[in-house]
N, C-alpha and C positions, 0 to 999 in steps of 0.2 A: 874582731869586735864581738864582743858579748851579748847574744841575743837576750831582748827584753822579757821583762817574766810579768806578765798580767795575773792579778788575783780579783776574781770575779766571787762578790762577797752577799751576805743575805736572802742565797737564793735554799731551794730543795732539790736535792741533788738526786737523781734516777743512776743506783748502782745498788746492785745483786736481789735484784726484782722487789724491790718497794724503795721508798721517797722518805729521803731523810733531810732535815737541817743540815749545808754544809757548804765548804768552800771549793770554786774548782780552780788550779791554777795552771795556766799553759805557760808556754813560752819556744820558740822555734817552729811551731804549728803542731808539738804534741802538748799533752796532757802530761806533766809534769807534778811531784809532792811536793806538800809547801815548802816552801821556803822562808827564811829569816825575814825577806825585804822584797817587796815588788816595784817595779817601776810605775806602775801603776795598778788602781785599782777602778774594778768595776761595779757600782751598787744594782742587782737585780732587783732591788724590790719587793723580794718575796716570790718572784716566779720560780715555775719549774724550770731545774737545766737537764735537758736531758740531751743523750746521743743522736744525730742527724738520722733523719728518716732515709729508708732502704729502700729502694722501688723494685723489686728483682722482675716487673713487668708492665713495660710501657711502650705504645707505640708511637706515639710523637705526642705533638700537642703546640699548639699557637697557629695554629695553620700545616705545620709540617708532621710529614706520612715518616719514619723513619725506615718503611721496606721499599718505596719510593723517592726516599732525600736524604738517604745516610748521609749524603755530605753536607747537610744542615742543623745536624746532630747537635752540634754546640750550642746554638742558635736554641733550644729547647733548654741543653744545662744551664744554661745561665738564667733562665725564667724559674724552672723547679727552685730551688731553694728560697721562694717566698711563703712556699706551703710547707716547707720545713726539710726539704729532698736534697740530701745532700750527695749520694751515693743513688747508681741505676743499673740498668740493664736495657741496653735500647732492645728492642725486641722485634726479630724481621718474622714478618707473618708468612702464609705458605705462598711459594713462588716456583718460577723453575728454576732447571739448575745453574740457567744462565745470569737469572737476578741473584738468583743467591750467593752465588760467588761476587760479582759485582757489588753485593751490598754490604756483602763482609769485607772485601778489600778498601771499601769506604769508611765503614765505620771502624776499622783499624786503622788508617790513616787519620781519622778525626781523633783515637785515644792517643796516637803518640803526640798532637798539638799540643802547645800550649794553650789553657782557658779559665777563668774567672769562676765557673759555674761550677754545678755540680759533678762529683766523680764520675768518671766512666769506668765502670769496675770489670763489664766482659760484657758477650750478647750472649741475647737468649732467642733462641730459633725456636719457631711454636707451629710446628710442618714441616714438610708436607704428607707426614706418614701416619693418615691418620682416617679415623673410620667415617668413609663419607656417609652413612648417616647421621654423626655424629662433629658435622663440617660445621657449622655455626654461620658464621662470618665467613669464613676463607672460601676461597673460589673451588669447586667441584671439580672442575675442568684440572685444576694445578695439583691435587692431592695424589698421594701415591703410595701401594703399600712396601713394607720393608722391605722385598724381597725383589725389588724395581733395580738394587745396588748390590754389589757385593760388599762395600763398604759404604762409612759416610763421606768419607771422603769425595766417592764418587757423584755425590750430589753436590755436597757443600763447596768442598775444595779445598782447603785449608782450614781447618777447627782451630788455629791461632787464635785465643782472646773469648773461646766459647765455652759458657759456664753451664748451660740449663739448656739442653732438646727437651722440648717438650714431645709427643708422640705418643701413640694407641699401642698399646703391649699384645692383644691378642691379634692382632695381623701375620699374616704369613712371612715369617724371616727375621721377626722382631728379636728374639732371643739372639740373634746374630750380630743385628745393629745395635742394643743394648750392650751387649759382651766389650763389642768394641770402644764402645764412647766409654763404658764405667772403666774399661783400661783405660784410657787417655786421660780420667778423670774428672769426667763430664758428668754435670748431675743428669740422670736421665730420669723425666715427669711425668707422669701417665695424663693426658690430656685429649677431648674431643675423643672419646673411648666408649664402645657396648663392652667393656672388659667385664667375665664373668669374677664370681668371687676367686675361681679357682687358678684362672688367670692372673688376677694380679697377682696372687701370692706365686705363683712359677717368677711371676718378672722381679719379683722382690729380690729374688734367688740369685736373677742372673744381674741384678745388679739397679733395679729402679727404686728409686727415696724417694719420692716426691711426687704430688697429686696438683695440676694446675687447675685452679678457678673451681673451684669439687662445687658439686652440683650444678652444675652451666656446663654444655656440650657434652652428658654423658648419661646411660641410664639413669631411669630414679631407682633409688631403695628398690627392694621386695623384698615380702618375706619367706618367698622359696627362690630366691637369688639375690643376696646382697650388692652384690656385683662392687662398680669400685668405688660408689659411698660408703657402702659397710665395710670393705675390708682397711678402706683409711680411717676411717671413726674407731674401727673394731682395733686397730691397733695402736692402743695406746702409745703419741709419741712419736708414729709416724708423721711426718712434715707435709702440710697443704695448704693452699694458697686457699683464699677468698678475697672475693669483689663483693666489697662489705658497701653497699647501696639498697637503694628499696627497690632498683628495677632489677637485678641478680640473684637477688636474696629473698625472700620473707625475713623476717628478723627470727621468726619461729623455729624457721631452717638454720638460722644462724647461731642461733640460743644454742640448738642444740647438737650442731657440731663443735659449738665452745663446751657443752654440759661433755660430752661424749670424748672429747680428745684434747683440753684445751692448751698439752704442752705444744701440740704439733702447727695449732693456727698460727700463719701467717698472714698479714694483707699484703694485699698487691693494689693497683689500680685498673690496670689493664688500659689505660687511659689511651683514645686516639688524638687525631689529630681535634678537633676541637676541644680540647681543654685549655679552658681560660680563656675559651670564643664563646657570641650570643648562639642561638640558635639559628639553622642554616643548612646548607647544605656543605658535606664538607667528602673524605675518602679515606677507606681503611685498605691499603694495598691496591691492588684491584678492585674493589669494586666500592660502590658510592651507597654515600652514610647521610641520612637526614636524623637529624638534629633537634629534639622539640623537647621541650617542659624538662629536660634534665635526661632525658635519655637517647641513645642514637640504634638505631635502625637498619638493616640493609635497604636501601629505596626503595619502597611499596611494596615491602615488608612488615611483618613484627620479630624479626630476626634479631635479634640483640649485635650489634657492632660493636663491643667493648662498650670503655665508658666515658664518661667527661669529669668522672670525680680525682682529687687528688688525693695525696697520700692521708692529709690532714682531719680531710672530711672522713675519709675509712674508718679513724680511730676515732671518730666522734660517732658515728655509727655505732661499731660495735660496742661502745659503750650505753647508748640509748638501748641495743636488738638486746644484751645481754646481761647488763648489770655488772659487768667485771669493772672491774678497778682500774683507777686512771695508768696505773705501773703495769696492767696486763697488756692495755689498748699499748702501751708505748713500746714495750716488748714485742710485741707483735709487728713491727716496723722496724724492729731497732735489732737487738740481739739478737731475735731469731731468724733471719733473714743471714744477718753475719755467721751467725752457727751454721747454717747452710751452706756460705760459700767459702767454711774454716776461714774466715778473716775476722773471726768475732774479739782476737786480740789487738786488731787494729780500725778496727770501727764496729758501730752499734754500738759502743760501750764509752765510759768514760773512765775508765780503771788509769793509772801513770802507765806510759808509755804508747797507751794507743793517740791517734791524729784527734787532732783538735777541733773536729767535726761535731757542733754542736749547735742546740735551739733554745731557744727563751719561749717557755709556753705557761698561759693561764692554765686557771682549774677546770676551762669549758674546751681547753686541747686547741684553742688557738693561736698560731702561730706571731711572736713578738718580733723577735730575732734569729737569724741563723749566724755562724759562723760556719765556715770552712779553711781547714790549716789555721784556725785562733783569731781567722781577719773577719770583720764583720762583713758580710754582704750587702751592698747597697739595695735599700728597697725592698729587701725582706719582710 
């Protein structure tokens, strides 16, 4: 039997970084060229169609912990794609080496199910090698420097399905556990780090891309030590995350790692488990998160515990912090996230032949419709 060919018509289409007039047609759950005749058609209205949002970092969200409920994982995919999330990275916070095994062999058994929701594309591990003054959120007690293993293996257990360590580069033995993971093919992320300037350029070497959450958990600037704000800003191009909110960011800080580097911005969310909850009391791995006016807390704290924003909110953010263009905010989620985990021919994109992973958005970046595999989502 001959799979149906939907042609979704009237809309502006997000491909090769700006927005054109144009048609997209799927059919079998990819992105397919026109064709003669559709089986149907869809009128968008003039929205934008662009590629499904990328989370490459999330810790749960509706209630559930993902470093304490990997086997609830699902239960979370199938809620994101109403802010437009089609594709994730569950993300296990620092733990021992006993959860973390445990939580990986859970959230591997959750990727092979069957599910409705959003992709599970791999996990992203954000500890426990990492410079305890420089811990944030994650517990003191569970942090450990590189040279605690001879490998990673011997914390983690199995790197099956893992895409991003996150980890402090200048710790004792790090060159050893970086070496290893960029052989396996692990992005490895400098994150919760006093890395000097000259430091991370060593870890560049031995094989680290990528800066989590830049500016949150790590020195600030100087200007007799750039440390690892400057050498990520300084290097054009290099890839980093932001948690584009007003408790994370200044917008001014924001502005000006978009002025400074803005091929390399990514957003992320970092979102816990209260996303898409009132405020409350809720828990970020080990330890407990209050909840208030939009931002979450370590308990009687001012510790920042991630965040409660979604992916959708980020790009409306950095569009208000910075004045980029609605085709930068959506790149920022979309493609470059996929260039990151080399899947950018099969999502973040709508080019033929990538998956049919796809949203319906206004001019103010909010979410109408999602698709995923060309099916619409219910209640998106």
């Amino acid at each position: 039997m001959q799979a149906r060919v939907v042609r979704f018509v009237n809309g502006r289409i997000v491909a090769n970084h700006s927005i054109t007039p144009g048609e997209l047609w799927i059919s079998d759950g990819k992105i397919i060229a026109p064709s003669e005749k559709a089986d149907s058609t869809v009128d968008v209205a003039g929205l934008i169609i662009a590629p499904g949002l990328i989370d490459l970092q999330i810790n749960g969200g509706f209630g559930i912990d993902f470093t304490e409920e990997p086997e609830r994982v699902l239960e979370v995919a199938k809620k994101l794609p109403q802010y437009g999330v089609t594709s994730f990275l569950p993300t296990c916070i620092t733990s021992s080496k006993e959860h973390y095994r445990d939580c990986l062999t859970a959230l591997r058994a959750q990727m092979n199910a069957a599910h409705d929701g959003a992709n599970l594309l791999g996990i992203h591990l954000e500890g426990p090698f990492f410079n305890v003054k420089q811990k944030g959120a994650h517990n003191s007690a569970l942090v450990r420097p590189c040279d605690c293993v001879e490998t990673p293996e011997e914390l983690y257990g199995s790197l099956e399905k893992v895409m991003i360590v996150t980890l402090a580069p200048e710790l004792p033995g790090a060159e050893n556990i970086i070496s290893q993971l960029h052989k396996e093919g692990i992005i490895i992320s400098c994150g919760h780090s006093s890395a000097t300037y000259d430091e991370m350029q060593k870890a560049m070497n031995w094989g680290l891309s990528f800066a989590t959450h830049l500016f949150n958990a790590m020195t600030p600037f100087h200007h007799r030590e750039p440390g690892v704000v400057g050498s990520v800003l300084g290097t054009r191009g290099f890839m980093y995350s932001v948690i584009a909110d007003p408790h994370h960011l200044h917008q001014k800080a924001l502005e000006l790692a978009y002025r400074l580097n803005p091929e390399g911005l990514v957003l992320v969310s970092d979102a816990m488990s209260a996303l898409g909850l009132p405020a409350g009391h809720y828990h970020l791995g080990t330890m407990q998160v209050e909840v208030d006016e939009g931002k979450a807390t370590i308990s009687g704290t001012n510790i920042l515990a991630g965040s409660i924003i979604a992916l959708d909110s980020a790009m409306r953010y950095l569009v208000a912090a910075t004045g980029c263009s609605l085709v930068e905010a959506i790149d920022a989620a979309t493609i470059k996230p996929a260039t990151l985990l080399q899947i950018q021919h099969q999502k973040g994109t709508l080019e033929v032949g990538a998956d049919a992973d796809f949203i319906l958005l206004d001019d103010t970046l909010h979410v109408h419709s999602t698709y995923i595999a060309g099916e619409l989502v219910p209640n998106a």
